[in-house]
C-alpha positions in Angstrom: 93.6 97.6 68.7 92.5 94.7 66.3 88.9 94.8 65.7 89.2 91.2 64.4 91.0 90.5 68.1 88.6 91.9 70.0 85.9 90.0 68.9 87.8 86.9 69.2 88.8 87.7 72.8 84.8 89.1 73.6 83.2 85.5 73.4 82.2 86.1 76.9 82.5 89.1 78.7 83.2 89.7 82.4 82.6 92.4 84.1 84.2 93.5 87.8 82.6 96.0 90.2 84.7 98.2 91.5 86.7 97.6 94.5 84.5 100.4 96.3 81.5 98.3 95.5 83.2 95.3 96.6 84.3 96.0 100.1 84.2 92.5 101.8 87.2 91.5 99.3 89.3 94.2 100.5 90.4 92.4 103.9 91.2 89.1 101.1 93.2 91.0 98.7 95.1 93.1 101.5 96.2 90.3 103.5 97.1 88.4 100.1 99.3 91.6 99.1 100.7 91.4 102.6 101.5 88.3 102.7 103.1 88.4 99.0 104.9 91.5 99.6 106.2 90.5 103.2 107.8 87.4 101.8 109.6 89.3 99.3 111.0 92.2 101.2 109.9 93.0 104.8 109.6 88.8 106.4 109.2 91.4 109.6 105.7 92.0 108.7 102.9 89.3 109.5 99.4 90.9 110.0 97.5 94.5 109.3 96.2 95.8 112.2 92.8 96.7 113.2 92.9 100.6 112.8 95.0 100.0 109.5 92.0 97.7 108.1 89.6 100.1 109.3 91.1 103.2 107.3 91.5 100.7 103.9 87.8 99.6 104.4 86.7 103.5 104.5 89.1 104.5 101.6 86.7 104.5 98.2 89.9 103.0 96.1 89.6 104.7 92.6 92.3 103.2 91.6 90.9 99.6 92.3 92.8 96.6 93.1 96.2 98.0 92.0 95.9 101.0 93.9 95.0 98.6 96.6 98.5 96.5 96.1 100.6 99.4 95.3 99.5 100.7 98.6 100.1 97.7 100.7 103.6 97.1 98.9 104.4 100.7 100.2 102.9 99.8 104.1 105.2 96.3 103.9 108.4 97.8 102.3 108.4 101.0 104.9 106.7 99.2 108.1 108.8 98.9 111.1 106.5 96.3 112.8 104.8 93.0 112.6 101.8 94.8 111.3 100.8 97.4 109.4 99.6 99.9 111.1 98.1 103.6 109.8 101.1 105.2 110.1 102.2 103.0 107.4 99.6 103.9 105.1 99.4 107.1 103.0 98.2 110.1 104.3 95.4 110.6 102.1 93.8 107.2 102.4 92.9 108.6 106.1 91.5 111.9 104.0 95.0 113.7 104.7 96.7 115.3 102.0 98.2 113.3 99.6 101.6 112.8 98.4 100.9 115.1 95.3 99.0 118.0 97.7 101.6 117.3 100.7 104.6 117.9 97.6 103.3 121.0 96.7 102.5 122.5 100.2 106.0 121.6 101.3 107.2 123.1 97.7 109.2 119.4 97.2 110.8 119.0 94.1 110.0 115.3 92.7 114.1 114.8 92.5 113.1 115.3 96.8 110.4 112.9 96.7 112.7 110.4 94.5 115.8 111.0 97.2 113.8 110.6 99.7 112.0 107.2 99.0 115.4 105.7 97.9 116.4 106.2 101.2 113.7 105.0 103.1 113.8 101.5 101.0 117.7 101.3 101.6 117.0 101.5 105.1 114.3 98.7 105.1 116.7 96.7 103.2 119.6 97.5 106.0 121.4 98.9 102.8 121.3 95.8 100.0 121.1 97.6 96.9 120.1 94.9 94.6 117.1 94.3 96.8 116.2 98.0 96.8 116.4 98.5 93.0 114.2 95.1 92.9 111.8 96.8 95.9 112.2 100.3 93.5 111.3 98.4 89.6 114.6 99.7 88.8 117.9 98.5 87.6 120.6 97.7 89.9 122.8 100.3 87.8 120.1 103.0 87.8 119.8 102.7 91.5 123.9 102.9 92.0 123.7 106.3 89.6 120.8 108.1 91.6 122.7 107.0 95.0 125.8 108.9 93.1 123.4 111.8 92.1 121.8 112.4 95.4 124.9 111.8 97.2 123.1 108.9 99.2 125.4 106.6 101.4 123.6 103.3 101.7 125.3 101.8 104.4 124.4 105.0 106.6 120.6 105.0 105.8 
């Protein structure tokens, strides 16, 4: 990094608490990320229910606001519901394991994990593959090979 930069860019800095520290924004930013992430792939889903809330209220959120959004893009794109509910949520926000500890326990390779999250998008999507590499941050040809690779029929999922 530039020194000369970063003393042009630290006229006036701000500092953020963490979101921990911050807990009446979490409702905001949640039903913000909702609403964002609803519009662009799941119109289906409209609020985030009361246990739901409750769980990301009590979660201490090291990873701060984008932890926060990743995890409310996952509830949106996977919920079956007009709201989010916990079973939407990951496991380890509700001091289960998480995906890392849950991999290893079940002895999943990550090429499982990867299969199995392809899936689960192609289904929310009813099987539109550009909209699932878009849902995915991946190329529409990246998606069409790992559907080739893991032998994934995307009108059946």
């Amino acid at each position: 990094f530039r020194e000369d930069l970063y003393y042009r860019l630290n006229v006036v800095p701000i500092t953020l608490p963490d979101l921990k520290d911050r807990q009446e924004d979490i409702p905001l930013l949640a039903n913000h990320f909702m609403q964002k992430f609803a519009q662009e792939s799941n119109p289906a889903i409209h609020e985030i229910s009361k246990e739901a809330m409750a769980i990301l209220l009590s979660y201490p959120w090291p990873g701060n606001v984008r932890e926060l959004e990743n995890v409310i893009e996952r509830a949106v794109t996977l919920g079956r519901g007009p709201a989010i509910q916990p079973s939407d949520l990951p496991a380890h926000l509700a001091g289960g394991a998480g995906p890392v500890e849950k991999a290893l326990v079940q002895e999943a390779t990550l090429e499982d994990l990867e299969r199995d999250y392809i899936r689960a998008v192609l289904r929310r999507t009813k099987g539109h593959q550009i909209r699932a590499a878009t849902i995915l941050g991946i190329d529409r040809r990246t998606l069409y090979r790992k559907i080739r690779r893991y032998n994934i029929r995307p009108t059946q999922e």
